[in-house]
N, C-alpha and C positions, 0 to 999 in steps of 0.2 A: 638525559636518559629517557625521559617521559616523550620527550619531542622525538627522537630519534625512531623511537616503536611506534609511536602515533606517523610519521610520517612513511615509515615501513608496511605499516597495515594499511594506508592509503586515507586515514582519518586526519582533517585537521579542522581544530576552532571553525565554526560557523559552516560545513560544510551538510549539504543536507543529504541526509541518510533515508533507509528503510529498514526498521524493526518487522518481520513478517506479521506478528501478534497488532501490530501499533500503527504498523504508515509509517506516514512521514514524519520525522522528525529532524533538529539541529543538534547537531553535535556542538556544546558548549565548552568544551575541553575534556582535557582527561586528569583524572585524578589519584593520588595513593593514597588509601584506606588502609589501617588496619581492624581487621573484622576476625575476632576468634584466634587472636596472636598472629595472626598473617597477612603480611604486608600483600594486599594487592593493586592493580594497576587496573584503574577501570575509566571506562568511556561513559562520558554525561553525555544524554541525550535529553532534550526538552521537546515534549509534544503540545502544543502551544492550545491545541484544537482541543485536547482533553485533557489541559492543565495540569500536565505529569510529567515527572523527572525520571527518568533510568539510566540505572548505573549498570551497565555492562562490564563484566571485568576482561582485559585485553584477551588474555588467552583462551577464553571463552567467544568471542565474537562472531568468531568465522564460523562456530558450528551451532551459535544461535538462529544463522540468517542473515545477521546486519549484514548492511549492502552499499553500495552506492547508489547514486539514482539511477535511473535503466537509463543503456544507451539509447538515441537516437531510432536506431533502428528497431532494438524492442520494441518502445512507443508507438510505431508505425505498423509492425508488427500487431500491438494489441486495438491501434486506430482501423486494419485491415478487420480483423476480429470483429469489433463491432459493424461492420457494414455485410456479416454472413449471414448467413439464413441461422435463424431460430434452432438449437440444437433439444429444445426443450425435450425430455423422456415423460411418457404418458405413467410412470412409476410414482407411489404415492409420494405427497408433498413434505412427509416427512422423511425420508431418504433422501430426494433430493435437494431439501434444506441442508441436512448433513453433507452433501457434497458441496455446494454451492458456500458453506461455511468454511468448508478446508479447503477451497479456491480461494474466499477471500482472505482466508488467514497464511496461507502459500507466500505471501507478498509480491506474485508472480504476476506484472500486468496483463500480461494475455491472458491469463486463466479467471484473473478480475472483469477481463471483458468481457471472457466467454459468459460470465455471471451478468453481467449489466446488459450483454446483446440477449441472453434469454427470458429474464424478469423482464424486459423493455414491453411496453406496450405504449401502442400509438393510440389514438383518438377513438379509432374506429374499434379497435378490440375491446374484448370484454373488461370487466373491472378485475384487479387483482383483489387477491386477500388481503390483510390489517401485515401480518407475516412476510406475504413476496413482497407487498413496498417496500417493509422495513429492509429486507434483508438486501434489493435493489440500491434503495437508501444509500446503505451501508456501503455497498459496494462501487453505487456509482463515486460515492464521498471518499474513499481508498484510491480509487484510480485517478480523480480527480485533483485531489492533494497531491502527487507527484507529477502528474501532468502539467499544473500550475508551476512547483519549484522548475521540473524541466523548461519551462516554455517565461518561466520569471513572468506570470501574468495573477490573478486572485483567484481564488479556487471557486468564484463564483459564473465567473467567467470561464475558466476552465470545465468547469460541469456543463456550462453553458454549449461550448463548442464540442463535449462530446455528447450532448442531446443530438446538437446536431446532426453530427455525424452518423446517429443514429435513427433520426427519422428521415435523411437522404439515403435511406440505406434501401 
C-alpha cells in the first residue's frame, strides 16, 4: 500500500527531493504513524547539511512544496539568471532582505538565482554588509546543494561552478 502511493506521488527511497523551507533533501522511506488516533502516511526526508529529519505526511506533500529536483532545463534557466545584469532596487535593505528571504524560501531555482546574481559582488565592488553575505551565503548554499544532486558532483564544487558562472557574467 505504502509503495504503491509512494510510487504514485513520484517519491521513492533515496530519491533526492526539495523542501522549499529546507533544500535539499533524501527521501529515506515513507512511513505509518499513528499521531492523535490517526493513522497517517508520511514521507522521511533527511537533511544531512542540517542534521534534520522530516516527516511529511503523503496527503499533505504536494501543497507543502515537496518537489523533485528541477528539470534540466530549470537549472539552465536559473544558470541564464545568474549571468544578468544586477536587478538590485535602491529600496531599503530591510524590504529587500524580506524579499530576497521569500525567494530563497520559494525553493524556486531561478528566483534563488535572482538572489545570489544581486548579492554577488565581484573584487572590484564595494564590501557588502555582515546581513547581505549571510543572506548570499544562504542562498548561494540552496541553489548549490541541488545543483550538486542534479549534476551528482559535491556542493563545494558545485558553489564552485556557480561562482563561476557568476564572475564570467
Amino acid at each position: 500500500m505504502a509503495q504503491a502511493k509512494q510510487k504514485e506521488m513520484g517519491f521513492s527511497e533515496g530519491d533526492y527531493v526539495v523542501y522549499p523551507a529546507h533544500g535539499v533533501g533524501k527521501v529515506t522511506g515513507v512511513e505509518m504513524e499513528e499521531i492523535s488516533g490517526t493513522k497517517l502516511e508520511l514521507i522521511v526526508i533527511k537533511f544531512d547539511k542540517d542534521r534534520m529529519t522530516l516527516r511529511v505526511p503523503v496527503t499533505k506533500a504536494s501543497n507543502s512544496g515537496l518537489r523533485k529536483l528541477s528539470t534540466k532545463k530549470v537549472m539552465e534557466s536559473a544558470l541564464a539568471t545568474l549571468k544578468g545584469r544586477s536587478r538590485a532596487k535602491k529600496t531599503m535593505w530591510s524590504r529587500r532582505a524580506q524579499e530576497y528571504e521569500a525567494k530563497i524560501n520559494s525553493g524556486d531555482p531561478v528566483s534563488i538565482a535572482e538572489v545570489v546574481r544581486d548579492l554577488h559582488r565581484n573584487e572590484d565592488q564595494g564590501e557588502q554588509s555582515y546581513s547581505e553575505r549571510q543572506m548570499y551565503q544562504a542562498a548561494l548554499e540552496r541553489l548549490a546543494r541541488e545543483f550538486a544532486a542534479m549534476e551528482r558532483i559535491d556542493e563545494v564544487a558545485a558553489a564552485e561552478k556557480l561562482e563561476d558562472v557568476l564572475r564570467a557574467a
